[in-house]
C-alpha positions in Angstrom: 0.0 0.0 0.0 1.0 3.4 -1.1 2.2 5.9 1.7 0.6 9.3 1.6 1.6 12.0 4.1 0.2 15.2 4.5 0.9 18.8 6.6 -2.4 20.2 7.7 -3.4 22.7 10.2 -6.5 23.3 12.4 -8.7 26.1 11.0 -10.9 28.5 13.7 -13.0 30.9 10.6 -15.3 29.3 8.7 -17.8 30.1 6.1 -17.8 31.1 2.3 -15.3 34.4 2.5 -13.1 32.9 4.6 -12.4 29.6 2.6 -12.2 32.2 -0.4 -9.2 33.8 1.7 -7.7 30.5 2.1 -7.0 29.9 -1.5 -6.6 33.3 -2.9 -3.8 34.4 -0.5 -2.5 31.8 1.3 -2.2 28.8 -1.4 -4.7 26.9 1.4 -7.7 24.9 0.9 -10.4 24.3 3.9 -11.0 20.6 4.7 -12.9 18.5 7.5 -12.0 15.3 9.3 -15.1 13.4 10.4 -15.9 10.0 11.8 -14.6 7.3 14.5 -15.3 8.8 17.8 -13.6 12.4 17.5 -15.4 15.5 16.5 -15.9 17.1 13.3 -12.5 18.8 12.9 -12.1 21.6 10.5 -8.5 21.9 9.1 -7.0 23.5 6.0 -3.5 21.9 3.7 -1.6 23.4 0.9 -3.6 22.8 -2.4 -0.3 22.4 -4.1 -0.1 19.0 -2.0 -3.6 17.7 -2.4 -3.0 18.4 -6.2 -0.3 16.8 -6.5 -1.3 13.7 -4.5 -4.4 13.7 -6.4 -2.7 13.1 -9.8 -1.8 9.4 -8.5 -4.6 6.8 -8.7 -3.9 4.9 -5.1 -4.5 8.1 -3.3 -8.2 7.8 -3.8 -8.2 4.4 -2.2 -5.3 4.7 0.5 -5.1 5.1 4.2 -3.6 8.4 4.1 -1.8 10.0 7.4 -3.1 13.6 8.0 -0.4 15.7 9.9 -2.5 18.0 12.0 -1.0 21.0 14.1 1.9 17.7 14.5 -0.3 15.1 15.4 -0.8 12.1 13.1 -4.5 10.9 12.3 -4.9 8.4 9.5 -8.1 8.8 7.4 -8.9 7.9 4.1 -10.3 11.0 1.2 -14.1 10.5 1.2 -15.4 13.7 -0.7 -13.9 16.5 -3.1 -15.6 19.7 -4.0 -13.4 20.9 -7.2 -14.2 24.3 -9.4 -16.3 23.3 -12.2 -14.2 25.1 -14.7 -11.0 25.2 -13.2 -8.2 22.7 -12.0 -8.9 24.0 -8.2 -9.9 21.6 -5.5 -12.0 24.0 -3.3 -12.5 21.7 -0.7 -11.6 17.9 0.8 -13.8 15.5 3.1 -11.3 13.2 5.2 -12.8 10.2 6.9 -10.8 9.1 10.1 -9.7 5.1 9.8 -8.1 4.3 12.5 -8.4 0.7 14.1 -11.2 -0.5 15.0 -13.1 1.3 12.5 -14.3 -0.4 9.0 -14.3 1.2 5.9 -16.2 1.6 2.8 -14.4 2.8 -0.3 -15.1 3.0 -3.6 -11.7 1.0 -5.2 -10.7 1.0 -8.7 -10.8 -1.8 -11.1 -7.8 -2.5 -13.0 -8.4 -5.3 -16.1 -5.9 -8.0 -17.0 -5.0 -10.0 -20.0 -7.4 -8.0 -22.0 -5.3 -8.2 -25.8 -4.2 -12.0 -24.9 -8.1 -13.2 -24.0 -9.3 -15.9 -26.3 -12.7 -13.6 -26.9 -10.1 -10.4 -28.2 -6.7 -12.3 -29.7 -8.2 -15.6 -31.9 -12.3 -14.9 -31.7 -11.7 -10.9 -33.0 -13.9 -9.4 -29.9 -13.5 -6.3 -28.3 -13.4 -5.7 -24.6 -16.2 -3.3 -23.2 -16.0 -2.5 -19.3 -19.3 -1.9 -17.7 -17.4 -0.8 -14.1 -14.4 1.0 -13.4 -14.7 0.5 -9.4 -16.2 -1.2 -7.3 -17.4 -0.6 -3.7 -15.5 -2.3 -0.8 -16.0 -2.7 3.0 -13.1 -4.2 5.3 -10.5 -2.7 7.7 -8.3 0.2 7.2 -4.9 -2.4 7.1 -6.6 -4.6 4.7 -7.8 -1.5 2.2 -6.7 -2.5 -1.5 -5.1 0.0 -4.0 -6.8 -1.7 -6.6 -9.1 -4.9 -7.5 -7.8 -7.2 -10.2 -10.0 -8.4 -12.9 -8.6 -11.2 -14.9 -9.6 -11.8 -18.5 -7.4 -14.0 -19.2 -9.8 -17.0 -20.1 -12.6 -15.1 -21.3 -14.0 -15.2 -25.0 -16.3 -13.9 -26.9 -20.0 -12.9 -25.7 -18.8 -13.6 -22.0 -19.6 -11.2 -19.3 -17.8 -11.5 -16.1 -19.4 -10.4 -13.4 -18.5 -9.3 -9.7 -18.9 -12.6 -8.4 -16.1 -14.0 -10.8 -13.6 -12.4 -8.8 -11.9 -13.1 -5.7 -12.2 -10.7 -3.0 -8.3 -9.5 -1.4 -8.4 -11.3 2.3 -10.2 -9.2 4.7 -12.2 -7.4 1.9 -15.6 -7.6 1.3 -17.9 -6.5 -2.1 -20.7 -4.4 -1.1 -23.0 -5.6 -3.9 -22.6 -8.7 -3.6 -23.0 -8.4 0.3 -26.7 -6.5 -0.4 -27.5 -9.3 -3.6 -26.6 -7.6 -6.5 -24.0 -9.4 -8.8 -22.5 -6.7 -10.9 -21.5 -6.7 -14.4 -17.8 -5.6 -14.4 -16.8 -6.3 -18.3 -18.1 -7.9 -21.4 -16.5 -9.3 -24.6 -18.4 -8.2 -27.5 -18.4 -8.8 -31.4 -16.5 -5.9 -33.1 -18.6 -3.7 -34.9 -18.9 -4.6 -38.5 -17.9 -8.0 -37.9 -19.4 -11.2 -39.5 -20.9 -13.8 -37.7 -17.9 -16.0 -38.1 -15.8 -15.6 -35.5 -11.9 -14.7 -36.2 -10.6 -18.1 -35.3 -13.1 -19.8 -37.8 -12.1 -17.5 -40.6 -8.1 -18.1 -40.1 -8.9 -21.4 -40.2 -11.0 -21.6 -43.5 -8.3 -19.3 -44.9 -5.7 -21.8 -43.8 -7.7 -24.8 -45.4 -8.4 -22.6 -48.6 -4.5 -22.0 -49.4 -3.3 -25.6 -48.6 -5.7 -26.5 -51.8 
């Protein structure tokens, strides 16, 4: 698991003018911690460090340690408020995860084997993906970067679902927990493709030459 460290400070103002303050002068964005058995806590952090974490996948889905006025507090991101035209995070929702507490985090799904799949390399299908994360409870030390979905053995007009893959130990699918069985990806026919799948046709063409 990635390790994410981050310098925050507690913050007394609040409201609309003085978050504006925040990131016109100072370079600051306003942020809360919430959750486990503290308080609300309102801090602020350089935007220059959020933004720059935030351009790395696993910091969405990582137990992060919040630096606040010196103390450590792990927590994981929960909620982002970003300008709707601009690249400015305006403000950041921190959820403490300590232990003890369970999480539930949206993790992202990363697809494997995709070009080498029976359905894609000999049967000329291409690969649509129906998810691109998928919802997770467990504990904080058992919090996955990422979920693997394996394709390797998958061909054409197969759709593998949530229940075709194997949960990390300690990590639990939420869907599949309430009874929903998610569709995650699905090999389909290319567009403008015959009927005949690509392995039939290398084979015909095969036959047709040895005559």
């Amino acid at each position: 698991m990635s390790d994410y460290r981050l310098i925050a400070s507690s913050r007394e103002e609040a409201g609309k003018g003085s978050s504006r303050r925040l990131r016109r002068l100072e370079g600051l964005i306003p942020a809360i911690i919430y959750g486990g058995k503290g308080n609300p806590k309102s801090i602020q952090l350089a935007h220059k460090d959020i933004a720059h974490a935030l351009e790395e996948e696993a910091f969405y889905s990582s137990v992060i340690t919040l630096e606040v006025d010196g103390k450590a507090e792990p927590v994981i991101l929960k909620a982002l408020q970003r300008h709707p035209a601009k690249s400015i995070v305006l403000h950041a929702d921190f959820q403490r995860a300590g232990s003890g507490t369970t999480l539930k985090v949206n993790v992202p799904l990363h697809f494997m084997n995709e070009a080498d799949c029976k359905g894609v390399k000999l049967q000329g299908g291409v690969v649509h993906h129906d998810a691109v994360e998928v919802e997770v409870n467990c504990a904080p030390k058992d919090l996955p970067e990422f979920i693997e979905v394996d394709l390797g053995n998958a061909e054409l007009d197969n759709v593998i679902h949530l229940s075709d893959v194997k949960a990390p130990k300690g990590v639990t699918f939420v869907a599949l927990s309430h009874g929903s069985d998610l569709p995650l990806a699905s090999i389909n026919k290319a567009k403008g493709a015959s009927s005949d799948t690509a392995e039939d046709g290398t084979e015909e063409g095969e036959a047709n030459g040895a005559e």
